[in-house]
C-alpha positions as YAML, in Angstrom:
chain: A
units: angstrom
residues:
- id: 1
  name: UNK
  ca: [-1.23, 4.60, 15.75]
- id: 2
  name: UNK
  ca: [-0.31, 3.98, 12.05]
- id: 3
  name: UNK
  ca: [2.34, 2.82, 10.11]
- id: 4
  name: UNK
  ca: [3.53, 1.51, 6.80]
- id: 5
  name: UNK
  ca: [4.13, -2.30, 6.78]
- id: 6
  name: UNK
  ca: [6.22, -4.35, 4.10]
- id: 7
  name: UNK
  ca: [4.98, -7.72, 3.14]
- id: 8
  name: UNK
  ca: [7.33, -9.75, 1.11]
- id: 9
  name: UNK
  ca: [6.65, -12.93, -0.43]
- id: 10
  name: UNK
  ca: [8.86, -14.68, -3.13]
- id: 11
  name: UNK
  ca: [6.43, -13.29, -5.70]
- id: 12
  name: UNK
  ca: [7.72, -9.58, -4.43]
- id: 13
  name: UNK
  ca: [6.74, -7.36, -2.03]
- id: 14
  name: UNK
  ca: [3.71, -4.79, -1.72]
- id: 15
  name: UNK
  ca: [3.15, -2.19, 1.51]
- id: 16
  name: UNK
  ca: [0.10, -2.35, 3.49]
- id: 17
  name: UNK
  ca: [-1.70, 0.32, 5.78]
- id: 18
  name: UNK
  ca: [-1.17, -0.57, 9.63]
- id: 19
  name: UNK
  ca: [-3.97, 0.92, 12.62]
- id: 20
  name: UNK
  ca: [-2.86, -0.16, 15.75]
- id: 21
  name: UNK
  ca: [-5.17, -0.29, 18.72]
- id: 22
  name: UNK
  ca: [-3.75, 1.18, 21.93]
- id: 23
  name: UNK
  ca: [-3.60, -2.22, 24.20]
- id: 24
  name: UNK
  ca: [-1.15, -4.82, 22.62]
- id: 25
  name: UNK
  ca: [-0.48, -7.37, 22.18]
- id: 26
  name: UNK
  ca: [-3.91, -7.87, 19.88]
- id: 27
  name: UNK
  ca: [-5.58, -10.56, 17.19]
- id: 28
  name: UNK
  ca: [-5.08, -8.99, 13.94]
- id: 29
  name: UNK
  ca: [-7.59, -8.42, 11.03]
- id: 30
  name: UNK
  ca: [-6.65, -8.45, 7.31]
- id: 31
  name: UNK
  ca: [-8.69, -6.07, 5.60]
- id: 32
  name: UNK
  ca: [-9.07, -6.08, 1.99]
- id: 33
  name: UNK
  ca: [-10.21, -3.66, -0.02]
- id: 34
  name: UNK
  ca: [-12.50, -2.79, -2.85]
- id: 35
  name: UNK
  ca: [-11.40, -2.16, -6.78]
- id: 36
  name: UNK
  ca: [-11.03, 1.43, -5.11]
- id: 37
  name: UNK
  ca: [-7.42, 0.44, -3.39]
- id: 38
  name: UNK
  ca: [-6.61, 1.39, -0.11]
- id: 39
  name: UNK
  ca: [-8.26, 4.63, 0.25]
- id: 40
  name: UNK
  ca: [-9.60, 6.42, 2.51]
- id: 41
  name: UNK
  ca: [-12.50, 4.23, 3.14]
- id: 42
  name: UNK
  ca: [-10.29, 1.31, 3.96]
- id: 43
  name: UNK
  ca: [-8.20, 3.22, 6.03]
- id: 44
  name: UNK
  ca: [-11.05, 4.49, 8.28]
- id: 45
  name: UNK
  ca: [-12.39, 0.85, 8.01]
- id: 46
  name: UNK
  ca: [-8.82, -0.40, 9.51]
- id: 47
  name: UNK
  ca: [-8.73, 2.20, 12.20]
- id: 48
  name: UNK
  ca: [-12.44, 1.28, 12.99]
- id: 49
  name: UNK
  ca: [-11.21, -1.64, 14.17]
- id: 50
  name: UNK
  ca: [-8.37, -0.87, 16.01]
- id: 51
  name: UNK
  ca: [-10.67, 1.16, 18.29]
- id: 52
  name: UNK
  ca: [-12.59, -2.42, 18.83]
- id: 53
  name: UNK
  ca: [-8.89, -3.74, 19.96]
- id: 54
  name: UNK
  ca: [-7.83, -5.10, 16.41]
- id: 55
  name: UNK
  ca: [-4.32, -4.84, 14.91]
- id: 56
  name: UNK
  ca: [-5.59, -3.74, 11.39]
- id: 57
  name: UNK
  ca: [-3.86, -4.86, 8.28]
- id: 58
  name: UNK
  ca: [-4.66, -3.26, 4.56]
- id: 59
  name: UNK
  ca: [-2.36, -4.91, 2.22]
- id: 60
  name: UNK
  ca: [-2.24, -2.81, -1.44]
- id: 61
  name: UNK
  ca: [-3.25, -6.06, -3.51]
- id: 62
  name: UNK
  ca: [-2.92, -3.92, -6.68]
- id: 63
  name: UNK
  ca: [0.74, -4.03, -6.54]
- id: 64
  name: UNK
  ca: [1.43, -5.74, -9.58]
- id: 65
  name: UNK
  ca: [-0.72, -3.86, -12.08]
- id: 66
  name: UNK
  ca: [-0.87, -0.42, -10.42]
- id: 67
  name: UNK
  ca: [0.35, 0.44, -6.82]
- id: 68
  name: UNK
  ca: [-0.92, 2.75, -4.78]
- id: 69
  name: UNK
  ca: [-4.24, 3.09, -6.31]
- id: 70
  name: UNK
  ca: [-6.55, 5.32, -3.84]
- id: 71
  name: UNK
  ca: [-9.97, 5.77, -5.66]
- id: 72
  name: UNK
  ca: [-13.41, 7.17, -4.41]
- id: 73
  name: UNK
  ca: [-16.47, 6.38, -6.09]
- id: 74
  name: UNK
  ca: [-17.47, 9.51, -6.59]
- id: 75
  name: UNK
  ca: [-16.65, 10.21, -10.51]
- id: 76
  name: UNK
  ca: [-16.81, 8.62, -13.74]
- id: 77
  name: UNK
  ca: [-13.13, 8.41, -14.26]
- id: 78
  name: UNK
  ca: [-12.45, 7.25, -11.14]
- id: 79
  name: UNK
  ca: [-15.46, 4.20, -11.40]
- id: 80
  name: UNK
  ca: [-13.87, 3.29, -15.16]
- id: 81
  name: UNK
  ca: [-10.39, 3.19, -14.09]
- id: 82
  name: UNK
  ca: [-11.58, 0.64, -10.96]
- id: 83
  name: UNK
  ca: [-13.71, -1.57, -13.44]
- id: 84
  name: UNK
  ca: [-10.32, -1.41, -15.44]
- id: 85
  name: UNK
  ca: [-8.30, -2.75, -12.32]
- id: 86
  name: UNK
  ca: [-11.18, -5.31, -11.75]
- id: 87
  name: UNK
  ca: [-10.69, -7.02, -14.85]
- id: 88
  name: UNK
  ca: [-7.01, -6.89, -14.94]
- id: 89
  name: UNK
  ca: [-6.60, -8.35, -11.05]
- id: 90
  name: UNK
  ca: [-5.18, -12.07, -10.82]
- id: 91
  name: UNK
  ca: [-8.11, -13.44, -8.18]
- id: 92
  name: UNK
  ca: [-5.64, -16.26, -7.43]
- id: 93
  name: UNK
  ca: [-2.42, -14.35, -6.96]
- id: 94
  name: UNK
  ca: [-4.47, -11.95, -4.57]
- id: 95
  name: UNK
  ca: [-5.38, -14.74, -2.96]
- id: 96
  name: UNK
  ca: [-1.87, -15.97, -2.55]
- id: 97
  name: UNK
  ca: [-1.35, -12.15, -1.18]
- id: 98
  name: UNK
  ca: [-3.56, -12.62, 1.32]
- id: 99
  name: UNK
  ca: [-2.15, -15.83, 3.03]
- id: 100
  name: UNK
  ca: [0.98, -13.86, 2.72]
- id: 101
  name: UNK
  ca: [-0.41, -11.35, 4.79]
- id: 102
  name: UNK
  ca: [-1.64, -13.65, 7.29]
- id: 103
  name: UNK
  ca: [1.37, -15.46, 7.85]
- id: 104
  name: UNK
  ca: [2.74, -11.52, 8.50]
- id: 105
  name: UNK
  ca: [0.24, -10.44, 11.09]
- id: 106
  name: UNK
  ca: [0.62, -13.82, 12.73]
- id: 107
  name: UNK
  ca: [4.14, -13.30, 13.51]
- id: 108
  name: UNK
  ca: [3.84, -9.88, 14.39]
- id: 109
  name: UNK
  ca: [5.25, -9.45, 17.88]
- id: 110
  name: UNK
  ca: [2.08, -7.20, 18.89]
- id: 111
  name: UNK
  ca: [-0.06, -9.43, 18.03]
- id: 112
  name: UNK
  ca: [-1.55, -12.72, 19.67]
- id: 113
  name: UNK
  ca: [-1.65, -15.72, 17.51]
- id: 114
  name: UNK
  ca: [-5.29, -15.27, 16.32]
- id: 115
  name: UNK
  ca: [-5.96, -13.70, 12.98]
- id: 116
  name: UNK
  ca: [-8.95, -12.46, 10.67]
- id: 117
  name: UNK
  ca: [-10.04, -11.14, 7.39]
- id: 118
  name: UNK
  ca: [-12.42, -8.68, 6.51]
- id: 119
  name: UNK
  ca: [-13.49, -7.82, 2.65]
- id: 120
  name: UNK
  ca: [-15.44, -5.47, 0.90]
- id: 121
  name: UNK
  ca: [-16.24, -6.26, -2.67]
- id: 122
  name: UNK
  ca: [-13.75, -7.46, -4.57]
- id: 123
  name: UNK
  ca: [-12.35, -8.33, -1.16]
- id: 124
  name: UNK
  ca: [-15.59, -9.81, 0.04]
- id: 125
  name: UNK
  ca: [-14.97, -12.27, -2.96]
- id: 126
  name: UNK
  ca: [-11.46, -12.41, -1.92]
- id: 127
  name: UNK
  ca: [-12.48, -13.19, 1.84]
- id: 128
  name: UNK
  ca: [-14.67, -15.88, 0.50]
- id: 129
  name: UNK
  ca: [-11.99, -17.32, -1.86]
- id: 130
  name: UNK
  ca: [-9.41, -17.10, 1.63]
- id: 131
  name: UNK
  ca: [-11.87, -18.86, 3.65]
- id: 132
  name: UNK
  ca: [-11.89, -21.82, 1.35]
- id: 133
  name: UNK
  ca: [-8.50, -21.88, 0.38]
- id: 134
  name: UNK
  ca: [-6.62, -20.70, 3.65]
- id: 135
  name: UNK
  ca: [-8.60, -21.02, 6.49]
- id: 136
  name: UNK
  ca: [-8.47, -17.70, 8.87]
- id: 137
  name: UNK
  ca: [-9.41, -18.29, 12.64]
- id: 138
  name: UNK
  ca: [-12.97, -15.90, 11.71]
- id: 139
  name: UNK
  ca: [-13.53, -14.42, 7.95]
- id: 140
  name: UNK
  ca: [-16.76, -11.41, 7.08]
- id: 141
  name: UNK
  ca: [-17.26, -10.56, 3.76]
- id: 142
  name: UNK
  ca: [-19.41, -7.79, 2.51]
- id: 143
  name: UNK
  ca: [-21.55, -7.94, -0.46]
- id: 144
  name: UNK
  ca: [-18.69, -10.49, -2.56]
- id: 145
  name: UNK
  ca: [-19.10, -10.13, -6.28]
- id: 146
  name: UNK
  ca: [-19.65, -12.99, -8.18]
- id: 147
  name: UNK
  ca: [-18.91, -15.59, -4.94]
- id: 148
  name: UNK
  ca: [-22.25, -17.22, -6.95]
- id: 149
  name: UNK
  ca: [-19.20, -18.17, -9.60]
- id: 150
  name: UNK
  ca: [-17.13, -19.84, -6.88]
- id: 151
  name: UNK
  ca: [-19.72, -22.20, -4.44]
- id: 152
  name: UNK
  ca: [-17.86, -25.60, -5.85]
- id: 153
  name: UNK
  ca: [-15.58, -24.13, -3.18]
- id: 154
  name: UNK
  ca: [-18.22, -23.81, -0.03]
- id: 155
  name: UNK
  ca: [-17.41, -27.16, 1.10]
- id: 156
  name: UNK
  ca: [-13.96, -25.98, 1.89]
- id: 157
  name: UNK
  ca: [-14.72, -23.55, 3.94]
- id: 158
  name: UNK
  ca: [-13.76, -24.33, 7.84]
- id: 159
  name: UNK
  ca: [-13.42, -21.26, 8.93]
- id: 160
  name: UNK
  ca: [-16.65, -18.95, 10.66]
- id: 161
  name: UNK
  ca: [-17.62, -16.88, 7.95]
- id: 162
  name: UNK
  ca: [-20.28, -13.97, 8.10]
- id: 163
  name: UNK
  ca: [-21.80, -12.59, 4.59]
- id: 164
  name: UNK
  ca: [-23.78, -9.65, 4.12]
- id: 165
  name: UNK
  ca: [-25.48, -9.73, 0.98]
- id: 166
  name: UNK
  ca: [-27.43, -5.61, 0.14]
- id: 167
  name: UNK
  ca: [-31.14, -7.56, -1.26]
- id: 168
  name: UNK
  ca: [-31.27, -4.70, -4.52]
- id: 169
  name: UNK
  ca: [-27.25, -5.69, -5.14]
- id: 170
  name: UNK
  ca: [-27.09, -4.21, -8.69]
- id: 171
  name: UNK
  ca: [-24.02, -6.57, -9.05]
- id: 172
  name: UNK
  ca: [-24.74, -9.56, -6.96]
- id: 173
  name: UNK
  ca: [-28.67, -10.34, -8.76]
- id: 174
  name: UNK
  ca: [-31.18, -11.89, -6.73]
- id: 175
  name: UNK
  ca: [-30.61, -15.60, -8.07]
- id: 176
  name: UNK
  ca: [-26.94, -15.29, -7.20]
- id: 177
  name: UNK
  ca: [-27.67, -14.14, -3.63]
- id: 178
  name: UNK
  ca: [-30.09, -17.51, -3.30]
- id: 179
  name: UNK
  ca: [-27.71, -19.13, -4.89]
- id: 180
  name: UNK
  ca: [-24.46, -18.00, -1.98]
- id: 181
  name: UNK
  ca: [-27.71, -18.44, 0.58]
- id: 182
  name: UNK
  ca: [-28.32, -21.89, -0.09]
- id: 183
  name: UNK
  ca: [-24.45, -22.77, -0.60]
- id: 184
  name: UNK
  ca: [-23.51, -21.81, 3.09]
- id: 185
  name: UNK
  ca: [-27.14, -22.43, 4.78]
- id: 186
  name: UNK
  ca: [-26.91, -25.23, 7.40]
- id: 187
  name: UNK
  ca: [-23.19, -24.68, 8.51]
- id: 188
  name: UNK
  ca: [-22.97, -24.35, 11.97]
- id: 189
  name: UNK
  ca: [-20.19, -21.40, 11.79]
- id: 190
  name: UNK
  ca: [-21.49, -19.69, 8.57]
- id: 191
  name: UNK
  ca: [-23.66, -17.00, 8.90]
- id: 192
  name: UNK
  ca: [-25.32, -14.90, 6.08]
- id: 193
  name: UNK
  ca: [-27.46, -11.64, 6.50]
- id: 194
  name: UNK
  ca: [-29.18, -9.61, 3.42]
- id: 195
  name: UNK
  ca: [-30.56, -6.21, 4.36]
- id: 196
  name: UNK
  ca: [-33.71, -5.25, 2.04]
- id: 197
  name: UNK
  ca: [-33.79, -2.20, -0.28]
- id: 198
  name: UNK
  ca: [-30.20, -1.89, 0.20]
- id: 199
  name: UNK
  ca: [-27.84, -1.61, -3.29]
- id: 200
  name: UNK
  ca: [-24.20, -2.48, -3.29]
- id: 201
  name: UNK
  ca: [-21.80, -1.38, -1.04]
- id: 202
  name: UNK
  ca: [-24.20, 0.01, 1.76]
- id: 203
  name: UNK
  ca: [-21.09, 0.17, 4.13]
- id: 204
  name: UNK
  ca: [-18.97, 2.20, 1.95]
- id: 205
  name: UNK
  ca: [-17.66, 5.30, 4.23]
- id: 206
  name: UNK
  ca: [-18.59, 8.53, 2.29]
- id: 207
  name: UNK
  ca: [-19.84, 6.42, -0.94]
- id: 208
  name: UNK
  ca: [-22.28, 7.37, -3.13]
- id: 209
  name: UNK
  ca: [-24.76, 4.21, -1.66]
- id: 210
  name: UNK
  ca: [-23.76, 4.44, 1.97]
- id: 211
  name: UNK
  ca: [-26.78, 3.78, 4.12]
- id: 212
  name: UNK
  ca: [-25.63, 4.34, 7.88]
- id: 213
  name: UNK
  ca: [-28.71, 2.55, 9.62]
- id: 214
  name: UNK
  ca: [-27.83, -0.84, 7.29]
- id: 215
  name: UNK
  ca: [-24.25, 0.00, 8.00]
- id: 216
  name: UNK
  ca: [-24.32, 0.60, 11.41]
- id: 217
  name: UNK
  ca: [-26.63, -3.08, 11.73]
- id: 218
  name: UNK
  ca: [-24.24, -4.96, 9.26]
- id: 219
  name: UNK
  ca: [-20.88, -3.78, 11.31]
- id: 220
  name: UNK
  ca: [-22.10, -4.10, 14.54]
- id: 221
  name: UNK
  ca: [-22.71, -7.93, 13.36]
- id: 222
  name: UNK
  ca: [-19.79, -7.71, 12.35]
- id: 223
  name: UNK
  ca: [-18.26, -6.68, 15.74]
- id: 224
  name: UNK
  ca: [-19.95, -8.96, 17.96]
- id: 225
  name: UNK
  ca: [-18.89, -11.76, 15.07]
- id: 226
  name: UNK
  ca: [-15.24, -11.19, 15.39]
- id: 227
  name: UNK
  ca: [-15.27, -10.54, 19.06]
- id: 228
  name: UNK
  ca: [-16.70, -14.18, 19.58]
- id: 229
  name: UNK
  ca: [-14.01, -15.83, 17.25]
- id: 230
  name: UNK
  ca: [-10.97, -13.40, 17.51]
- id: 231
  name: UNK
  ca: [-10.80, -11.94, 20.79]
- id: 232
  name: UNK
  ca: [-9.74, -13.90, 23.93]
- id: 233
  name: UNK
  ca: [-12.78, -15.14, 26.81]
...
């Protein structure tokens, strides 16, 4: 089931993309997506995990400078105007977004009172930057760009978080990975997987680097991750 949500803040409002498993009440899962919007990557992502018994939550964080965006990354034009987006996005006022979000799904009446976030990307960096600065009951974030720039915040970080780093990253180099590596290593709740000869954005539905053996490894970690923290025993 799908629907459009509202999310209004007293910054403004954006819409986010809703999947809806079939047994509710259910925890709910912020997704956030890549400098690509909420396309359809992020919408089979969100509907991915409503099958696993999630209440799925995609809010458009590129309200402010250009809603609605819904990129692939399968042209020039289309990988220029996403760069473009990149640089213009407010990492702080997405973060804001986020907790916004959360406070949402939280008091959504289908779902129960535990909550997650899952990134990609830019929203892997955004997931990191949430887990330090908001604190989610369970946070994953997928290959998070320049997270290497943001470590004076690890020792904020409370909530379980689960990183998956792609070893040939062409935008997350090899000293950066080390560097996220030995930020988070030794925290009980913090867990951080690289998969080797794998480039950026291995778990990219339909993307031009999608790998489904590393995908189909780094989600099913990913499954069994947010089942432990999100999903009641």
């Amino acid at each position: 089931m799908h629907d459009p949500l509202q999310i209004t803040t007293t910054r403004g409002s954006f819409t986010a993309y809703v999947a809806r498993p079939q047994k509710l009440p259910a925890p709910a899962i912020v997704v956030i997506h890549e400098v690509f919007g909420v396309n359809a990557d992020m919408r089979q992502s969100c509907d991915e995990l409503a099958a696993q018994g999630y209440l799925a939550i995609c809010p458009d964080l590129f309200w402010r400078i250009a809603p609605g965006v819904d990129l692939t990354d399968r042209t020039e034009a289309e990988r220029a105007r996403a760069l473009a987006l990149y640089n213009a996005f407010d990492l702080d006022a997405g973060v804001n977004d986020i907790a916004a979000a959360l406070q949402v799904a939280r008091a959504m009446p289908d779902a129960t009172s535990k909550v997650g976030v899952v990134g990609y990307c830019l929203g892997g960096l955004l997931a990191f930057l949430t887990a330090a600065r908001v604190g989610p009951d369970a946070v994953v974030a997928y290959y998070p760009g320049n997270a290497d720039k943001y470590l004076r915040e690890a020792d904020q970080i409370a909530s379980p978080l689960s990183v998956h780093l792609a070893e040939k990253d062409e935008y997350i180099p090899a000293d950066a990975q080390r560097e996220i590596s030995a930020a988070l290593k030794g925290r009980p709740q913090v867990q951080v997987y690289s998969y080797p000869d794998r480039g950026h954005a291995f778990a990219r539905h339909r993307g031009i680097a999608y790998d489904a053996e590393a995908a189909a490894l780094a989600n099913g970690r990913t499954a069994a991750f947010l089942a432990l923290h999100l999903q009641p025993r």
